[in-house]
N, C-alpha and C positions, 0 to 999 in steps of 0.2 A: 350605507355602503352596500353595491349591489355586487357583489363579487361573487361568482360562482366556485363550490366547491373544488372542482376538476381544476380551478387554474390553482386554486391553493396548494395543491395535491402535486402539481406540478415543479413550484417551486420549492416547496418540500422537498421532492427526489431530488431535483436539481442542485440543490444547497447542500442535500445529504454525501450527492458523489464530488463536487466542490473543494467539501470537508474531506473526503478520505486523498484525495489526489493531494489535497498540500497535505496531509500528515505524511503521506505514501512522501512526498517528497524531501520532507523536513526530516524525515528519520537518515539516520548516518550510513553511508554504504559501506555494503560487506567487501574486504579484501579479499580478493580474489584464490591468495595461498590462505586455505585457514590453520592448515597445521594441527588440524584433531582428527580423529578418528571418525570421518563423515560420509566417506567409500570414495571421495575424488581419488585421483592419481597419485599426487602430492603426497597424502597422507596415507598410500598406501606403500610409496617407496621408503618414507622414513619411519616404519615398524619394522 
């Protein structure tokens, strides 16, 4: 197998940002009112 480093290296990064974009994706989204104490608007009118 004549494979050069540099392509390795390649699909490496490649696979590595792959993985974060479906984790990024699979995680649950945030609502939009979060109702704590985080400095939005929302949570500055109900203190």
């Amino acid at each position: 197998m004549n494979t050069n480093w540099q392509t390795l290296a390649a699909l490496g990064v490649v696979f590595i940002t792959l993985t974060i974009f479906l984790v990024q994706l699979a995680k649950p989204k945030k609502k939009p009112n979060c109702g704590h104490r985080c400095g939005c608007k929302k949570s500055d009118r109900l203190s």
